[in-house]
C-alpha positions in Angstrom: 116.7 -3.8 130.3 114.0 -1.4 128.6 115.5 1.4 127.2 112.2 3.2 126.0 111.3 6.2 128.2 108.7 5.9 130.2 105.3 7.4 129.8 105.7 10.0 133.1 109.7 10.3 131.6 107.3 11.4 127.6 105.3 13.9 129.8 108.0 15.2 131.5 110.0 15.9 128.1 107.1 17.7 126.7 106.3 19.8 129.6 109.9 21.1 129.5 109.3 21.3 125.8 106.3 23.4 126.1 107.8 25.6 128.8 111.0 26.5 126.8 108.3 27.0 123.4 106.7 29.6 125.5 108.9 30.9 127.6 112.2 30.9 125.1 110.9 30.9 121.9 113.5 32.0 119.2 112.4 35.9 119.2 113.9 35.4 122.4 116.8 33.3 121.0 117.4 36.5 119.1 117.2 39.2 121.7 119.6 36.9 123.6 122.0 36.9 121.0 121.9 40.9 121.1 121.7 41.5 124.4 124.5 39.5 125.0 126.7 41.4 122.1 125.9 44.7 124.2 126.2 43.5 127.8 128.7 40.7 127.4 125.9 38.4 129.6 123.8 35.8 128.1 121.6 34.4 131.7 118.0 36.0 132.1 117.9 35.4 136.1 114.2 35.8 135.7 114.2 32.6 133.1 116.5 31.3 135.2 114.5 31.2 138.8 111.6 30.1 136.1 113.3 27.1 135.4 114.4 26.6 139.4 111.0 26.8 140.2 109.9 24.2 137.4 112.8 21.7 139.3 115.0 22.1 136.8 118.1 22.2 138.8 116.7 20.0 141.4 115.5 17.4 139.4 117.8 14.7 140.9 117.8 16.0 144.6 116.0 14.1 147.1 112.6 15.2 147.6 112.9 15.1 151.4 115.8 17.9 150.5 113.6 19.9 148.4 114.1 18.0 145.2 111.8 16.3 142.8 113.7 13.1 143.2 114.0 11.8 139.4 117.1 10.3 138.3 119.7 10.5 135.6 117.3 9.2 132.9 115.3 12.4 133.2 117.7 14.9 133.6 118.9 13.4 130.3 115.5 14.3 128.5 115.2 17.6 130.1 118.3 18.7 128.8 117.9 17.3 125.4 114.9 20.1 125.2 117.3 22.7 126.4 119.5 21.8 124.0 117.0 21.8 121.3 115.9 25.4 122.3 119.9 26.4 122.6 118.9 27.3 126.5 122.0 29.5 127.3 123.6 29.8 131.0 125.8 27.3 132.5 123.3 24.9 132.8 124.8 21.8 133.7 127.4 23.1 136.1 124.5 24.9 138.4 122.2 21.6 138.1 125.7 19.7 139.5 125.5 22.3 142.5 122.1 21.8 143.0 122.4 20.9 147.2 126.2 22.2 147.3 125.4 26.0 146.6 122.9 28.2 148.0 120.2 29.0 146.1 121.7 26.7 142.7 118.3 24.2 143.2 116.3 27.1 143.2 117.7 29.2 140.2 118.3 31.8 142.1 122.3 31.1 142.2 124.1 30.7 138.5 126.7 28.5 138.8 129.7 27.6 136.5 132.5 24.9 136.9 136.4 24.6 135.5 134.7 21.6 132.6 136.7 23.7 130.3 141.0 22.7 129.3 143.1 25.5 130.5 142.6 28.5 132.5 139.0 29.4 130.6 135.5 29.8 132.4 132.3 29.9 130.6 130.1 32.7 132.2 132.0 33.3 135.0 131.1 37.2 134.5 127.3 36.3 135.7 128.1 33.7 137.8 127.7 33.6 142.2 129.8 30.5 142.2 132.7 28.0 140.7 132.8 24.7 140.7 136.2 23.2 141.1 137.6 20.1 139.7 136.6 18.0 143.0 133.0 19.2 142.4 133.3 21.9 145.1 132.8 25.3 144.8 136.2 27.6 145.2 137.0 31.2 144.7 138.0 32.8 141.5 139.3 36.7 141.9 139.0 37.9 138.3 138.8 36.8 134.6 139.8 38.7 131.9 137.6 38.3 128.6 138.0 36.0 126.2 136.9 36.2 122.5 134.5 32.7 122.1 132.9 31.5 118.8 129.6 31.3 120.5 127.6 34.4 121.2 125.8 33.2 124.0 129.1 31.2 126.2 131.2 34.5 127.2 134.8 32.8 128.5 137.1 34.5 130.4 140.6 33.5 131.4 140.9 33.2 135.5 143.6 34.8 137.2 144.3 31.3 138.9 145.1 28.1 137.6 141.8 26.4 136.4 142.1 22.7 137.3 140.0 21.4 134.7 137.2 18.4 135.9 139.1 15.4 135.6 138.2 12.1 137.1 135.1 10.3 139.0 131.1 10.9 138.8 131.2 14.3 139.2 132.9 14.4 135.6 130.8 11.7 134.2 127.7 13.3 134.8 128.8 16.9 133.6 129.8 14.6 130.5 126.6 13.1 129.9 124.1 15.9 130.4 126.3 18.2 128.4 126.2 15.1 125.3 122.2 15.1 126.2 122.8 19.3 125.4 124.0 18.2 122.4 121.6 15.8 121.4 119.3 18.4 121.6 121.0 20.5 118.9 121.4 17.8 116.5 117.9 16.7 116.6 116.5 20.2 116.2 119.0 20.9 113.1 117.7 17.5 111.3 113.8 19.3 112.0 115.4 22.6 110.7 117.0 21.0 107.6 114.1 19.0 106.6 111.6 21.7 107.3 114.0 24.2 104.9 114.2 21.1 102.1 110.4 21.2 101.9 110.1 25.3 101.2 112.9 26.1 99.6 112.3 25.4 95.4 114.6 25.8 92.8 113.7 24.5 89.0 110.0 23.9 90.2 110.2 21.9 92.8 110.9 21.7 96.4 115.1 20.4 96.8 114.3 17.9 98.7 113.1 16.2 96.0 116.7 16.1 95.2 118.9 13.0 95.6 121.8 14.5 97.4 119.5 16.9 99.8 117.9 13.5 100.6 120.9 11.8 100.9 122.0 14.4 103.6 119.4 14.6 105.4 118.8 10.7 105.8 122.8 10.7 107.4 121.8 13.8 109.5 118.9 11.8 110.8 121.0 8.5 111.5 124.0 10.1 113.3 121.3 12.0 115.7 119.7 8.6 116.5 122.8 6.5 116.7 123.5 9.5 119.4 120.4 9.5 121.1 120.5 5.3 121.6 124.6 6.5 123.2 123.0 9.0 125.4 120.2 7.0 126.8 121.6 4.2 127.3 124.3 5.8 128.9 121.7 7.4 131.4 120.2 4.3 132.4 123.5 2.0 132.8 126.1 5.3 134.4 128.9 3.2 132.9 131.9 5.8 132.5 132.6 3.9 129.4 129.3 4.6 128.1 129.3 7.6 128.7 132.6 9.0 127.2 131.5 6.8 124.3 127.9 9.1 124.4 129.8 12.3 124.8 132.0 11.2 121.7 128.9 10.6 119.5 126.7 13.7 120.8 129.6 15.6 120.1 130.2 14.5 116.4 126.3 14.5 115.9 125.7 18.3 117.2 128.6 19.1 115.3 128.2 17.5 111.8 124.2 17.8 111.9 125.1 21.6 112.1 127.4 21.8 109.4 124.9 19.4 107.0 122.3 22.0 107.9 124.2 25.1 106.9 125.0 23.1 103.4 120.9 22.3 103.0 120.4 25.9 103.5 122.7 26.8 101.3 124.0 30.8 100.9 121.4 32.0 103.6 122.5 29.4 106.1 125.6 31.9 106.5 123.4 34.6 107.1 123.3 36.4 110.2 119.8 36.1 110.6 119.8 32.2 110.6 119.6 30.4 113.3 122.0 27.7 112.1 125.3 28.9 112.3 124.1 29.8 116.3 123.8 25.7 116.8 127.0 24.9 114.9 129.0 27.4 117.3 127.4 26.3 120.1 128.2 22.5 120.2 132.1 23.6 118.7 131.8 24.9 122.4 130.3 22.0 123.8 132.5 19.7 122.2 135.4 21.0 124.5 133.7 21.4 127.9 133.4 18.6 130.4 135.2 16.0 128.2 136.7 16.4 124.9 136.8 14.1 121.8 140.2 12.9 122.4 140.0 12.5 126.3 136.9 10.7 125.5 138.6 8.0 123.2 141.2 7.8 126.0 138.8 6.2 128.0 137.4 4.2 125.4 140.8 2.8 124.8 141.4 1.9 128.6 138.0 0.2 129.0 139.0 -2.3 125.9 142.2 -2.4 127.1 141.3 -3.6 130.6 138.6 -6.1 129.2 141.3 -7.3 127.1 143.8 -8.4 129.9 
């Protein structure tokens, strides 16, 4: 089994790549972030339709239903880059809809889902539909606001009970793209950490001359790859095992790459005006939607346990 992508999978990353670079660079990052502090909203419908119209959401429909007709594998590099640009919107939820709601394939419907523990919905304020825990789209009456540590993921808490996502593909496959989301994030904090080692000097010379900046970066750079081999191989094989084991590792990867970052940067990385601390609260977000740590190590357990017998 060849795990390497592809060379029409390498062009299809760096199209999406190039699309994001130009389309959501991080001056828009930034007026993201602000607009969403005024308006409580974080989804620009026109970026939105953009990335509709680029197959985004339909990447895994059949073409003779107006898809492009790609496969797991390559929604997994496609949202790697939209994790590495910190894309915000419920992204995973409308490209799950994509064929069940109106208008979801073609960006022109947002689209959340209950992936989230307890009665909480991420950007249910801007979204035209919920997905339920069976993958079907049901009808939420209101949500009152919630405070979240990211900027750009607005919760609210629904009037109804919120049956969180909790068994079969549907699940799986909100898990995965949301580790490949994550995997994104990771990767793009080892580029930011290593780029910041090389500039920033202290007694002469660049600190990443340093022994324990080095040291850092090096296990930033491993737990990012160990995480990548999880998340592709988990796109090719669609074991549920796999999977929840990829979720686990994304998870820890986004997460500790973010907080390693911050340390390289040192005093600025808590600024306000660095971009770190806007990848560390996103994948603390991340970490709890679709399948948490501990849910995910459930299902490891069971797997062994049922090879074992």
């Amino acid at each position: 089994m060849d795990f390497q992508p592809t060379q029409d999978q390498r062009d299809l990353r760096a199209g999406v790549r190039d699309l994001l670079a130009g389309r959501y660079d991080r001056e828009a990052l930034r007026a993201s972030v602000d607009g969403a502090a005024a308006t409580g909203r974080s989804v620009d419908r026109a970026l939105w339709r953009e990335l509709g119209g680029a197959g985004f959401f339909a990447l895994r429909l059949p073409e003779d239903e107006g898809g492009v007709g790609l496969g797991l594998p390559e929604a997994v590099l496609v949202f790697e880059e939209a994790g590495r640009a910190l894309l915000p919107g419920p992204l995973v939820a409308t490209h799950l809809a994509a064929g069940l709601v109106a208008g979801a394939a073609e960006g022109e419907a947002v689209v959340t889902a209950f992936d989230l523990e307890g009665p909480l919905v991420a950007h249910l304020g801007e979204a035209d539909a919920v997905l339920g825990a069976d993958g079907e789209p049901v009808e939420v009456y209101a949500g009152e606001p919630v405070r979240s540590a990211d900027p750009l993921t607005p919760l609210a808490r629904v009037s109804v009970p919120a049956r969180p996502v909790t068994a079969g593909r549907y699940r799986d496959e909100g898990a995965l793209l949301t580790a490949a989301l994550q995997l994104g994030s990771a990767l793009r904090t080892v580029e930011l950490a290593v780029r910041h080692a090389k500039e920033r000097e202290q007694f002469g010379q660049p600190i990443g001359a340093f022994q324990a900046v080095k040291h850092l970066c090096a296990q930033m750079l491993v737990r990012a790859e160990v995480a990548r081999t999880a998340v592709y191989a988990a796109a090719v094989t669609a074991d549920p095992a796999e999977v929840a084991g990829a979720k686990l590792l994304a998870d820890e990867a986004a997460v500790r790459n973010a907080r390693d970052c911050l340390q390289v940067h040192g005093g600025m990385g808590f600024t306000w005006e660095a971009d770190v601390h806007l990848h560390l609260k996103r994948a603390w977000v991340r970490a709890e939607q679709w399948r948490t740590a501990a849910q995910a190590e459930e299902a490891l357990a069971a797997e062994l346990l049922a090879a074992a017998e």
